[in-house]
KEKE-3310 file (N, C-alpha, C; in steps of 0.2 Angstrom, whole numbers, plus 5000, padded with zeros to 4 digits):
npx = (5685:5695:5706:5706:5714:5724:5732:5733:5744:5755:5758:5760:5770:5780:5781:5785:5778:5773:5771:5758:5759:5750:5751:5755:5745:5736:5742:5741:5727:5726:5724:5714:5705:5705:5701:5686:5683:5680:5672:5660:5658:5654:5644:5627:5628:5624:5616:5620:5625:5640:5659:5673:5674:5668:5656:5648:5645:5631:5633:5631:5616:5604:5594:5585:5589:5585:5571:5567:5571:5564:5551:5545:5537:5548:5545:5538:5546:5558:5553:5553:5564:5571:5563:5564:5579:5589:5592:5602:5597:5603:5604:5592:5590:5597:5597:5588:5593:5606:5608:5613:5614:5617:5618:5617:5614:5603:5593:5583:5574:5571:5565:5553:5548:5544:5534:5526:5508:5496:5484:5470:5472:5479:5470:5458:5471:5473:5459:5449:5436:5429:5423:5438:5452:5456:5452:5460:5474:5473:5472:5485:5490:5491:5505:5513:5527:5531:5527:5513:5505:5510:5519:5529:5526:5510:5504:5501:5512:5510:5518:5520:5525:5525:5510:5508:5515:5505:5495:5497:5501:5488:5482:5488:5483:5470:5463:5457:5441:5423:5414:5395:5391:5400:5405:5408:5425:5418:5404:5404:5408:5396:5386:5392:5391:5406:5418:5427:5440:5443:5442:5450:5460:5462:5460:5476:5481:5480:5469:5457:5447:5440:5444:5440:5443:5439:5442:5436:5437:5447:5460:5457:5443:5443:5441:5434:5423:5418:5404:5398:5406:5416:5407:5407:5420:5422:5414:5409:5411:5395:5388:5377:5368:5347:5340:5331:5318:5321:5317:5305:5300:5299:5294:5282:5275:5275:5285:5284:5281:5292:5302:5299:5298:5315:5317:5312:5321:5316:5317:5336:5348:5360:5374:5382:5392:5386:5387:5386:5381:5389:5389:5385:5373:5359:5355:5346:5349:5347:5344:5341:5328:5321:5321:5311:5300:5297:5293:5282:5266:5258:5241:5234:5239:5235:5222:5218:5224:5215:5202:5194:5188:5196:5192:5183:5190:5201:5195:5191:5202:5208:5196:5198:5209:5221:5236:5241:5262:5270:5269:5254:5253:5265:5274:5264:5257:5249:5253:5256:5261:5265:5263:5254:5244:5242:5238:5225:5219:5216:5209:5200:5195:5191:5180)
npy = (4337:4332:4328:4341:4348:4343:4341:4356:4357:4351:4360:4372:4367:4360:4361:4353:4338:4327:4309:4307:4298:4290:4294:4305:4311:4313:4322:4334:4336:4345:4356:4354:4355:4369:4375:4369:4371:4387:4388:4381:4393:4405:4400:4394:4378:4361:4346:4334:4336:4336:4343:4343:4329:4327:4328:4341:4351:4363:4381:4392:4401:4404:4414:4405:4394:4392:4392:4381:4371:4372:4374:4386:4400:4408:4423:4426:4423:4431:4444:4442:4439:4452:4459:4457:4460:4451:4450:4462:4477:4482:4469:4467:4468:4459:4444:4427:4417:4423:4430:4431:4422:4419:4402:4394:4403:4408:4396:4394:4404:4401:4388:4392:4399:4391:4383:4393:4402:4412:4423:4420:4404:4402:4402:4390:4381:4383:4376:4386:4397:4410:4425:4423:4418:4432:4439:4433:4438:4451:4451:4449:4435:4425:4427:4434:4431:4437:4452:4458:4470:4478:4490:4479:4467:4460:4449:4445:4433:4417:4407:4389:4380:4391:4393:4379:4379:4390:4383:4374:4381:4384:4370:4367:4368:4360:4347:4332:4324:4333:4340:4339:4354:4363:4371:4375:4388:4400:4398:4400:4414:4419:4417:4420:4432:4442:4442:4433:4434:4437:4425:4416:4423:4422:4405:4405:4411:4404:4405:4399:4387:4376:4368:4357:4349:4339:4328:4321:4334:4344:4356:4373:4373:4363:4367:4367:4375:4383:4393:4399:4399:4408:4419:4424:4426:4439:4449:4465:4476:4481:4495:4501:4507:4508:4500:4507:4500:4493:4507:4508:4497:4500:4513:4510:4512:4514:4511:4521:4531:4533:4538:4548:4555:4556:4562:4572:4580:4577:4564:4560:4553:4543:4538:4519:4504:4489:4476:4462:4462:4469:4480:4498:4510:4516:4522:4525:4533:4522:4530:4543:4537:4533:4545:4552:4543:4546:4560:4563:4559:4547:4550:4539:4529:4536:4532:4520:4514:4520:4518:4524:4532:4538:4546:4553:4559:4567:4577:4583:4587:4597:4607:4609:4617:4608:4605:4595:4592:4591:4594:4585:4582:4578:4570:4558:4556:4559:4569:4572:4582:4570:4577:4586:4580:4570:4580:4584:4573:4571:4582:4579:4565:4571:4579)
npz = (4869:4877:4868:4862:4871:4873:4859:4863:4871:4866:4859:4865:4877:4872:4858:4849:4841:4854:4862:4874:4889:4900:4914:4911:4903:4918:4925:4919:4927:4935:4927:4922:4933:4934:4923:4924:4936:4933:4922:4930:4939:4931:4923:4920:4923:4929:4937:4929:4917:4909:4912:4907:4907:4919:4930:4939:4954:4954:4953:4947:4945:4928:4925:4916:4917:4932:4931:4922:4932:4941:4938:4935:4929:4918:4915:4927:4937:4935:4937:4951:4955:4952:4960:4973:4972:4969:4956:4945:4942:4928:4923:4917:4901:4897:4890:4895:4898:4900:4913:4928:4944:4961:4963:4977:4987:4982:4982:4995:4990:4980:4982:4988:4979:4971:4976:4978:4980:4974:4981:4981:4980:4989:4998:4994:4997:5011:5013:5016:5017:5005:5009:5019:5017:5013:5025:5034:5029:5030:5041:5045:5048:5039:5026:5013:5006:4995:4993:4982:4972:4966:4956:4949:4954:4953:4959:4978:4983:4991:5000:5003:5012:5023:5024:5028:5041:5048:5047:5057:5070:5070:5072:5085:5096:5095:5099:5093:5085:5088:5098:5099:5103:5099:5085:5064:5063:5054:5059:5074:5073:5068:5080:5088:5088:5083:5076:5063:5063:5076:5082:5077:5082:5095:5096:5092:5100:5112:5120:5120:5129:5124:5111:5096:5085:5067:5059:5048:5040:5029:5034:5038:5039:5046:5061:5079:5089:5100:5103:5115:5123:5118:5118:5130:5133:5124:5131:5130:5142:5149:5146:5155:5149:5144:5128:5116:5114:5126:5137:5131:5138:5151:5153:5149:5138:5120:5105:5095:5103:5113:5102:5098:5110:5112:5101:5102:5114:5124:5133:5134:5125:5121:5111:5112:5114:5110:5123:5120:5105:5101:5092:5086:5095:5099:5116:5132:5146:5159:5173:5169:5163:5173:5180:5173:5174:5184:5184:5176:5169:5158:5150:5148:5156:5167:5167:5166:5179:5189:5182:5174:5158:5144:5135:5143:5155:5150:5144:5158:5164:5158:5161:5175:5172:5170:5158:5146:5146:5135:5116:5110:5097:5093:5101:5102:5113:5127:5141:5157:5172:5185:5199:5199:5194:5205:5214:5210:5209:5223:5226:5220:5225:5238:5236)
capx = (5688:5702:5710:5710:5719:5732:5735:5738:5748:5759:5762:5765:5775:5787:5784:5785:5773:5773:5768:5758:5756:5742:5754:5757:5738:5735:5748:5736:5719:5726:5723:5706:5700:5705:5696:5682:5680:5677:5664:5656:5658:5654:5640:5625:5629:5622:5619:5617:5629:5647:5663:5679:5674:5666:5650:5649:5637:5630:5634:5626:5608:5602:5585:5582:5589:5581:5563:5566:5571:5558:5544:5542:5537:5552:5544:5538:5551:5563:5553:5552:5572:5574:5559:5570:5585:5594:5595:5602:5592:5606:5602:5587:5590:5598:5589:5586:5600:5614:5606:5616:5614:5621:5613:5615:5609:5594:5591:5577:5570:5567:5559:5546:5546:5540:5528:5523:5501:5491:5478:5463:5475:5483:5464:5461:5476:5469:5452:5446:5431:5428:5432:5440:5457:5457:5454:5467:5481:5472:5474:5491:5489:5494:5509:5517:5533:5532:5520:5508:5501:5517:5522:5531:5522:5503:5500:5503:5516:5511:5524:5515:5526:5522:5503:5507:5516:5500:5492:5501:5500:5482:5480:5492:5477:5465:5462:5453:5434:5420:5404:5387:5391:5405:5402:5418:5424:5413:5396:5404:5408:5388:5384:5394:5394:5413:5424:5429:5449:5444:5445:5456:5466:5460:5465:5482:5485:5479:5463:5452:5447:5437:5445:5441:5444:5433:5447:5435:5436:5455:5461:5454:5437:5440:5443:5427:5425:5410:5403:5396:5415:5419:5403:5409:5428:5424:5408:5411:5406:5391:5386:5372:5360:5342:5338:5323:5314:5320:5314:5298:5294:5301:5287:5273:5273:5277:5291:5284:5282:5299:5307:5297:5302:5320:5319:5310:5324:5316:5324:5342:5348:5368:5379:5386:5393:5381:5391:5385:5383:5396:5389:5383:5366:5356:5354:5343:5353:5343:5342:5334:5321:5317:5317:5306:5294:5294:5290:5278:5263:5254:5234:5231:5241:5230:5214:5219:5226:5207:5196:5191:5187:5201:5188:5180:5195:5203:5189:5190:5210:5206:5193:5203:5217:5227:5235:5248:5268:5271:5261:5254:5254:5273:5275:5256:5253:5248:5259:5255:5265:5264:5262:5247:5239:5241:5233:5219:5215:5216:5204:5193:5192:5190:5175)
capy = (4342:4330:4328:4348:4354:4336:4346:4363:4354:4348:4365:4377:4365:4356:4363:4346:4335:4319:4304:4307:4290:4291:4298:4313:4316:4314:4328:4339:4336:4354:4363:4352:4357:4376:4374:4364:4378:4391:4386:4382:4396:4408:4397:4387:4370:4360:4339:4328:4339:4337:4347:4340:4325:4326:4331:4348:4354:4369:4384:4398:4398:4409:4413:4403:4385:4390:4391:4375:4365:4375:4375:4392:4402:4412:4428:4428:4421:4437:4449:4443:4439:4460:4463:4455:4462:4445:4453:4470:4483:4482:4464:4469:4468:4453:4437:4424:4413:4427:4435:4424:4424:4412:4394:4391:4408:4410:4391:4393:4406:4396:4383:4396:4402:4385:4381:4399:4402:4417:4423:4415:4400:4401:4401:4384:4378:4380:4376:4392:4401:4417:4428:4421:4418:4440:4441:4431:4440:4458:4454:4447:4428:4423:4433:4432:4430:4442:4456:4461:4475:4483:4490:4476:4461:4460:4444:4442:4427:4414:4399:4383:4380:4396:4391:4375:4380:4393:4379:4369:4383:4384:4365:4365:4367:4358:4339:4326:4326:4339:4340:4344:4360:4364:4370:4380:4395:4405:4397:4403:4421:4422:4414:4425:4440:4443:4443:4426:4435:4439:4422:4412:4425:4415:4400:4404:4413:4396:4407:4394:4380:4369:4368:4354:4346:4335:4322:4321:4340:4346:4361:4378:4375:4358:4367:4365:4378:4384:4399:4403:4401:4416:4424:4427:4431:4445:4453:4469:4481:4484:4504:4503:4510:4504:4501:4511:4493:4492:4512:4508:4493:4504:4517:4507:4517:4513:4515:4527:4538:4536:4539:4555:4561:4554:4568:4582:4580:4574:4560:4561:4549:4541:4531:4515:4498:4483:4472:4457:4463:4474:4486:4504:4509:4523:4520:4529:4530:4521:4536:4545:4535:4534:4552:4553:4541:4550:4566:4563:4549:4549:4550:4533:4527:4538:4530:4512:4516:4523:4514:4527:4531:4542:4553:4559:4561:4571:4584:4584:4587:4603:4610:4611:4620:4604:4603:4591:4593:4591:4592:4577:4579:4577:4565:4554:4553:4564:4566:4577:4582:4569:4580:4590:4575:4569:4585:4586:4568:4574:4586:4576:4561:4572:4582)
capz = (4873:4879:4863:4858:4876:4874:4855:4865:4875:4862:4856:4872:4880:4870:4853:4847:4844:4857:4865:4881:4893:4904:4919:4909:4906:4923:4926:4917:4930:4938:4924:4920:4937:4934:4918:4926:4942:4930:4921:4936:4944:4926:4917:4925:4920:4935:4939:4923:4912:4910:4911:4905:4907:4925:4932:4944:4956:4952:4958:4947:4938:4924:4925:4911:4920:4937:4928:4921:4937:4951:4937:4937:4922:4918:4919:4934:4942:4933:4940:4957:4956:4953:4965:4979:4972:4967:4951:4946:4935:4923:4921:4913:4894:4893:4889:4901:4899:4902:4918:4930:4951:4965:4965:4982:4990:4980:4983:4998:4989:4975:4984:4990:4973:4967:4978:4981:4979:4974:4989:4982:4980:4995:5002:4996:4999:5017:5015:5021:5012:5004:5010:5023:5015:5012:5032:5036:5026:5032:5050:5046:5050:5033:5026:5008:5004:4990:4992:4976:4972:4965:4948:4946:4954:4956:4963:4981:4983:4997:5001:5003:5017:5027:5022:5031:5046:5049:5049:5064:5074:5072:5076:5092:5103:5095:5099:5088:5089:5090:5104:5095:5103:5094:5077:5063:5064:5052:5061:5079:5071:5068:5083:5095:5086:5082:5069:5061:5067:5083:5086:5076:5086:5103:5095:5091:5109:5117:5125:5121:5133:5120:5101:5093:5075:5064:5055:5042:5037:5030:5035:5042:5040:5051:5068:5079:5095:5106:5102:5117:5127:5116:5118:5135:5133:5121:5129:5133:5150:5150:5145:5158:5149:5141:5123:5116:5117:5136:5139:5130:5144:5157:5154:5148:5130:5115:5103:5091:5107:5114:5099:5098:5116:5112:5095:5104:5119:5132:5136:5133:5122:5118:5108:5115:5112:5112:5125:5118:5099:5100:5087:5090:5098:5104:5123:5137:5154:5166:5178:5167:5162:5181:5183:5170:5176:5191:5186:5171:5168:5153:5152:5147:5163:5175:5166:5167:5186:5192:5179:5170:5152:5143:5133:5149:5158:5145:5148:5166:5167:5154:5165:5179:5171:5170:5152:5143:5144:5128:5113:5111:5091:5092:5104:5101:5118:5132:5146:5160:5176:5192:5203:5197:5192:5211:5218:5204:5211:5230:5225:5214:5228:5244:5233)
cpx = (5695:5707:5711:5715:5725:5735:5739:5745:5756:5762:5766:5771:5782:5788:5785:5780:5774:5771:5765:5755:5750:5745:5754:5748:5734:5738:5746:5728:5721:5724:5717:5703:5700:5699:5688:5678:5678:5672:5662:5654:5654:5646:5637:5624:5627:5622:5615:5621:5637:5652:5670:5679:5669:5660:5649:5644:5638:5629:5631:5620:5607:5594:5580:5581:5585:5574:5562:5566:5568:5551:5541:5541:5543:5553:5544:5543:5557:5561:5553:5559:5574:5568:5563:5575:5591:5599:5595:5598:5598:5605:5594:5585:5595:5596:5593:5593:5606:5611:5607:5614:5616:5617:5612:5613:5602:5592:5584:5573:5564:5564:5552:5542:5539:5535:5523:5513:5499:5484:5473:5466:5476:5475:5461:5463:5474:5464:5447:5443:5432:5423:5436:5448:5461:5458:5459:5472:5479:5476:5481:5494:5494:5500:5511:5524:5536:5523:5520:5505:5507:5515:5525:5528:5516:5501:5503:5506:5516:5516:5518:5520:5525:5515:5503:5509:5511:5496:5491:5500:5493:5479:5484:5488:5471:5464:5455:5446:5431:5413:5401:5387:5393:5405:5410:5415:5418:5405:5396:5405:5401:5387:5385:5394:5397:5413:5426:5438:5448:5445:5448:5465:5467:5462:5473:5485:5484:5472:5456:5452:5444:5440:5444:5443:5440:5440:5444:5434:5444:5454:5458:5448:5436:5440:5435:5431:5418:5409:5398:5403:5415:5414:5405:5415:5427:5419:5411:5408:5401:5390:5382:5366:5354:5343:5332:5319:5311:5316:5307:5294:5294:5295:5284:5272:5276:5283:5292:5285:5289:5301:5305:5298:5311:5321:5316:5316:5321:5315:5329:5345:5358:5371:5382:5386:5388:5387:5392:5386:5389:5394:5387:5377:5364:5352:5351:5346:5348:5339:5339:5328:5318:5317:5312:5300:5292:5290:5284:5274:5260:5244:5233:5233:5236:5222:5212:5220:5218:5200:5193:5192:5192:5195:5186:5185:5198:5201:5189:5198:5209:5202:5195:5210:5223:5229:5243:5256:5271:5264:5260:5252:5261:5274:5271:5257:5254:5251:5258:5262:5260:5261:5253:5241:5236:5235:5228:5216:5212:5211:5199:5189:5188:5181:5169)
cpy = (4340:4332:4337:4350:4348:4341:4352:4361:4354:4356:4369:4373:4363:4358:4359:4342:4327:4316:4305:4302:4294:4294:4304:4315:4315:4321:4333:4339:4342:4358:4361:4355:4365:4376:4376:4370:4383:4392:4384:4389:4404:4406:4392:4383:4368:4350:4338:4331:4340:4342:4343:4332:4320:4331:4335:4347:4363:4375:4391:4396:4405:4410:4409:4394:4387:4390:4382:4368:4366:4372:4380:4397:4410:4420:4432:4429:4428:4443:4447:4443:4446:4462:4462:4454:4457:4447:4458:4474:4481:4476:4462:4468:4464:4449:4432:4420:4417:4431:4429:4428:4416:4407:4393:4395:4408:4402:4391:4399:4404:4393:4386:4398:4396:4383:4386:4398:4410:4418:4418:4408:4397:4401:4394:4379:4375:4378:4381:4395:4406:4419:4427:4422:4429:4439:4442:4435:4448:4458:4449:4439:4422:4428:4431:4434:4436:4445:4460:4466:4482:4486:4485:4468:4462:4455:4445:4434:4422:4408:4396:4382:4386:4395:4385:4375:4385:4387:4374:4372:4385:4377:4362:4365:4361:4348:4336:4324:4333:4336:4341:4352:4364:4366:4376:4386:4401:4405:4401:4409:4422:4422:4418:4434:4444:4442:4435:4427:4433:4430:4415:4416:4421:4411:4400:4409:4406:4399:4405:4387:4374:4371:4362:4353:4341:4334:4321:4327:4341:4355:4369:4375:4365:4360:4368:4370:4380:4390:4404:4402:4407:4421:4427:4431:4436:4448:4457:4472:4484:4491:4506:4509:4506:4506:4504:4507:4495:4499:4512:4505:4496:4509:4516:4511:4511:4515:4519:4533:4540:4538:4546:4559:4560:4561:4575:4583:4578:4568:4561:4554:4547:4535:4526:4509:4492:4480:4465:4457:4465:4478:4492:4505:4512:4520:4528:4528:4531:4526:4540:4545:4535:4541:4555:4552:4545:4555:4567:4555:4551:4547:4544:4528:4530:4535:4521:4511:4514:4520:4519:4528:4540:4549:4557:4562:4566:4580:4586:4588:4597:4608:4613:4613:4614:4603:4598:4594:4595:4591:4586:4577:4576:4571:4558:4551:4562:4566:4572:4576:4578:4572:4586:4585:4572:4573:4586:4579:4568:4575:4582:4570:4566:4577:4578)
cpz = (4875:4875:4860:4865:4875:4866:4858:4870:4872:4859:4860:4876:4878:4862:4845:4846:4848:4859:4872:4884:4897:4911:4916:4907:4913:4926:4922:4921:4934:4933:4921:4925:4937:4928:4922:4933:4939:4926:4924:4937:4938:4923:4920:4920:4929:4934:4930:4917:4913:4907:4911:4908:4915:4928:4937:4947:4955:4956:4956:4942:4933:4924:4921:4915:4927:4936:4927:4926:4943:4947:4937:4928:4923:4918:4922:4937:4941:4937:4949:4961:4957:4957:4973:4979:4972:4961:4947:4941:4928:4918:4915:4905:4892:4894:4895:4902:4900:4909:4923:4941:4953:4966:4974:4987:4990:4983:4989:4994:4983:4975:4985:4986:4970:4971:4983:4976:4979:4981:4989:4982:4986:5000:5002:4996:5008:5019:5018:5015:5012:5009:5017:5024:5014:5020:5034:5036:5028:5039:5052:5050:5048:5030:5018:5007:5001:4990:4987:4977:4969:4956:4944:4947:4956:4957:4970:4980:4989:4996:5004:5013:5023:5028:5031:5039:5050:5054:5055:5068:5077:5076:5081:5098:5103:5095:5095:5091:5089:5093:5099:5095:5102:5086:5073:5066:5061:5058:5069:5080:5072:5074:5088:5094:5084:5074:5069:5064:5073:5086:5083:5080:5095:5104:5096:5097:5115:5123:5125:5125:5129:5114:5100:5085:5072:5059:5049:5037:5035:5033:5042:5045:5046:5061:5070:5087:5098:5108:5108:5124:5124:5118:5125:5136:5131:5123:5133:5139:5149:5151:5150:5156:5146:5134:5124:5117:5125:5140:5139:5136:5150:5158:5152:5142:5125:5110:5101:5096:5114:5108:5100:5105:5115:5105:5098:5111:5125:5136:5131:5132:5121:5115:5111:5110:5114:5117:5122:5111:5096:5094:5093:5091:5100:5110:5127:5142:5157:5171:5176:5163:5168:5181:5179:5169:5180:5190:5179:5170:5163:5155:5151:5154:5171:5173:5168:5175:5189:5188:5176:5162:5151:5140:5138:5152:5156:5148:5154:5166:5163:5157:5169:5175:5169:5160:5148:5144:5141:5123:5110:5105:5089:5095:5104:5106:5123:5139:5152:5169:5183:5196:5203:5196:5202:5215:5214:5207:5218:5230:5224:5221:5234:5242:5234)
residu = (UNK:UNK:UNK:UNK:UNK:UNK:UNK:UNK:UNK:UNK:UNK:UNK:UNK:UNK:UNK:UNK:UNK:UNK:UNK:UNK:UNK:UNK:UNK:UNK:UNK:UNK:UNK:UNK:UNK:UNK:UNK:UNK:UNK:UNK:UNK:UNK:UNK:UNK:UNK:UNK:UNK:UNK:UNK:UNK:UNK:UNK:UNK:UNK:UNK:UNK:UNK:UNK:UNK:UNK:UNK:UNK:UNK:UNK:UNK:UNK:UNK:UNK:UNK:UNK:UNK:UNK:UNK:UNK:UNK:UNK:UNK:UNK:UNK:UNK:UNK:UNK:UNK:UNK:UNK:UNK:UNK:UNK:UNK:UNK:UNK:UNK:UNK:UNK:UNK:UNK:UNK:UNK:UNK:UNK:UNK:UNK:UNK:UNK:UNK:UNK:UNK:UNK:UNK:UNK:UNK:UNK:UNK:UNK:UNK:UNK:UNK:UNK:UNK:UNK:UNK:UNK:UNK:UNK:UNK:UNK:UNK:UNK:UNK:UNK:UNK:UNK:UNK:UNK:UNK:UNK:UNK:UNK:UNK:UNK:UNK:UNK:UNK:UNK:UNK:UNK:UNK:UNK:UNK:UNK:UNK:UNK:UNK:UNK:UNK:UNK:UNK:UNK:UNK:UNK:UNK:UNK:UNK:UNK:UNK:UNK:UNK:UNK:UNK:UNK:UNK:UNK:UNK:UNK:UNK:UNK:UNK:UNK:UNK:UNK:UNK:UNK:UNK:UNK:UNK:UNK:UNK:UNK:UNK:UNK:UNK:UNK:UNK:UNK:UNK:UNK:UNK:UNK:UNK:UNK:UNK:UNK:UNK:UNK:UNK:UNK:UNK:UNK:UNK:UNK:UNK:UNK:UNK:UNK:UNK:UNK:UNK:UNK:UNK:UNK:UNK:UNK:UNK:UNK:UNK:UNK:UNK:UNK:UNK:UNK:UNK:UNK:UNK:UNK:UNK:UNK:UNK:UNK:UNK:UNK:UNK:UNK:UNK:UNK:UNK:UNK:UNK:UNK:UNK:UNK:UNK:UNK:UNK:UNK:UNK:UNK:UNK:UNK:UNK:UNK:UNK:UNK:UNK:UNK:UNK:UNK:UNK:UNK:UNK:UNK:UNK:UNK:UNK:UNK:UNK:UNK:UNK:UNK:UNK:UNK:UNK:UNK:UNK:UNK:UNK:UNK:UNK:UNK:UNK:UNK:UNK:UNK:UNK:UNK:UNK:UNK:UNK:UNK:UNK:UNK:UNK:UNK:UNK:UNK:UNK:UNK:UNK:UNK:UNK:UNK:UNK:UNK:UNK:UNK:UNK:UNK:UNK:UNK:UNK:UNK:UNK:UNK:UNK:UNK:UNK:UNK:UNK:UNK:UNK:UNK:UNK:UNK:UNK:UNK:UNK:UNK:UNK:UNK:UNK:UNK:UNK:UNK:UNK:UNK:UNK:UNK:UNK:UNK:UNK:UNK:UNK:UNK:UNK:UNK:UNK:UNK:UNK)
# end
C-alpha cells in the first residue's frame, strides 16, 4: 500500500520520478491519516487488522463482524438490529457484510445481545421453576430487552445482566441462613394461600420481617421466608358471614339439608372472599342464621329436646293441626314454626 501511494506521489506531484528520504515520506502521514479515517469510519475494520500500516479502533460494524465478535448468530442478531431500528428497512437486501451501523452506539446493546436468554432460559438462569420464570415476566418482575411474540422476533430476549440485577434486588433483604420455619417461595405460596408474586412482591418492597437464604441453594429458589408472616399481611377483612359447614353447626342439621333450604331460598345465601383462602364462597350472614334458628326448629330437635320418639311425635304434631314449613321432601327434614310448636307443648304439658 506504501509503495503504490509513494508511485502516485511521483506522478501528481512532480511528474518526475524521485528520490523520497524518510522526511519526505513522513510529510505524507496527513494524507495516510485522511486515508486511514475513512476507512474507519466507511468499512468495519476493527482491533487486529491494519490500515496503512497501523491498527484503528473500530468505529462501524456490519452485521456480519458484529456476530462474529458478540457470538451472535447473524440472523438473529439482523433481525433484532431492524427490530430496534439500528438498521433501516432499506438495509434489508444486502448481505450481511455491507449492512453497516455505528460500533460504539450499538456497543451496549450488543452486549445484552450477547448475553441475552430465552424465558425458559432466562428461568434457569435464575433457578426459578416452571412455571415460575412465565409469572415473573407476567407480573413484570423480569423484563426483556427485546419483546417476542412479533412478526419479526418470537423469542422473548432477556439480558443476563438484567437477570442478575433482579436478582440483587431480590437478595437486598435477605440475610444468610434459614429457621426450620422458613421454607421457598413456592412451599410458602401453598402454605399461605397466595400467589408465589404476591410475595416476591413483599420481598422486593422490604414488607417482609424474616427473609432468609440457604447459601447452599443458587438463586431464586434460595430465598427462605415464613409463611405464616404473609399469611397474616395478606388476609383479608373478614365477610362476616358463615360457611354452609359453619351454618350446618349453627343449626344442628346437616349439609344436604342446608344446601336444600339454601336452593329452595330459605336462607339467603352470597358470594364472598375467603379472608384466609382468598377464593370465592357461598356464605350465610350470620344474622340470618339466627333468625332462622329463632323462628324455626326441626322435629328431630323437639324429640331429642323432651325425650321423645320422632315416629310418635310426628303423629301427635299432625293431629293437632301442626304441620311442617317446608316440605320436608325438598328440604329432608321437618321443620315446623317455633312458636306453634311452643304453644302445642303448653298445651300438651298443662293437659
Amino acid at each position: 500500500m506504501t509503495e503504490d501511494l509513494i508511485y502516485v506521489c511521483r506522478i501528481v506531484v512532480n511528474g518526475q520520478p524521485i528520490h523520497l528520504t524518510t522526511s519526505g515520506l513522513r510529510a505524507l502521514d496527513p494524507v495516510r491519516d485522511i486515508v486511514r479515517n475513512h476507512v474507519a469510519e466507511t468499512m468495519p475494520v476493527g482491533p487486529g487488522e491494519l490500515v496503512l500500516g497501523q491498527e484503528v479502533t473500530r468505529r462501524v460494524h456490519s452485521v456480519h463482524s458484529a456476530a462474529t465478535e458478540y457470538g451472535v448468530h447473524p440472523k438473529r442478531l439482523r433481525k433484532l438490529l431492524h427490530a430496534t431500528g439500528r438498521i433501516a428497512d432499506l438495509d434489508a437486501e444486502l448481505s450481511d457484510e455491507r449492512v453497516l451501523f455505528d460500533a460504539e452506539k450499538a456497543r451496549p446493546f450488543l452486549e445484552h445481545v450477547a448475553g441475552s436468554l430465552p424465558l425458559q432460559q432466562a428461568g434457569a438462569y435464575l433457578n426459578a421453576p416452571r412455571p415460575h420464570e412465565r409469572l415473573l415476566f407476567e407480573a413484570g418482575f423480569i423484563r426483556p430487552f427485546i419483546l417476542g411474540g412479533t412478526g419479526t422476533i418470537k423469542d422473548h430476549a432477556f439480558a443476563r445482566q438484567d437477570l442478575d440485577a433482579f436478582l440483587g434486588r431480590l437478595m437486598a433483604h435477605a440475610t444468610d441462613g434459614a429457621g426450620a420455619d422458613l421454607v421457598s417461595v413456592p412451599q410458602a405460596a401453598k402454605r399461605a394461600n397466595c400467589s408465589a408474586m404476591e410475595i416476591v412482591g413483599l420481598i422486593l418492597e422490604g414488607g417482609l420481617a424474616r427473609v432468609g437464604r440457604d447459601p447452599q441453594v443458587p438463586g431464586y429458589l434460595s430465598l427462605r421466608v415464613d409463611p405464616d408472616e404473609i399469611k397474616r399481611l395478606l388476609r383479608r377483612p373478614d365477610h362476616g358471614g358463615l360457611s354452609l359447614r359453619e351454618a350446618e353447626k349453627a343449626l344442628g342439621t346437616t349439609t344436604r339439608v342446608v344446601k336444600a333450604l339454601t336452593a329452595g331460598g330459605h336462607l339467603r345465601t352470597m358470594q364472598a372472599i375467603n379472608p384466609v383462602k382468598r377464593n370465592t364462597q357461598t356464605v350465610v350472614l350470620k344474622s340470618d342464621v339466627e333468625a332462622f334458628a329463632a323462628r324455626y326448629v326441626s322435629l328431630s330437635a323437639v324429640a331429642r329436646e323432651h325425650g321423645w320418639a320422632m315416629r310418635t311425635l310426628k303423629p301427635s304434631l299432625h293431629k293437632a293441626g301442626i304441620a311442617p314449613c317446608f316440605d320436608p321432601g325438598k328440604i329432608h327434614a321437618s321443620c315446623y314454626e317455633s312458636a306453634a310448636i311452643r304453644a302445642w307443648l303448653e298445651g300438651s304439658f298443662q293437659t
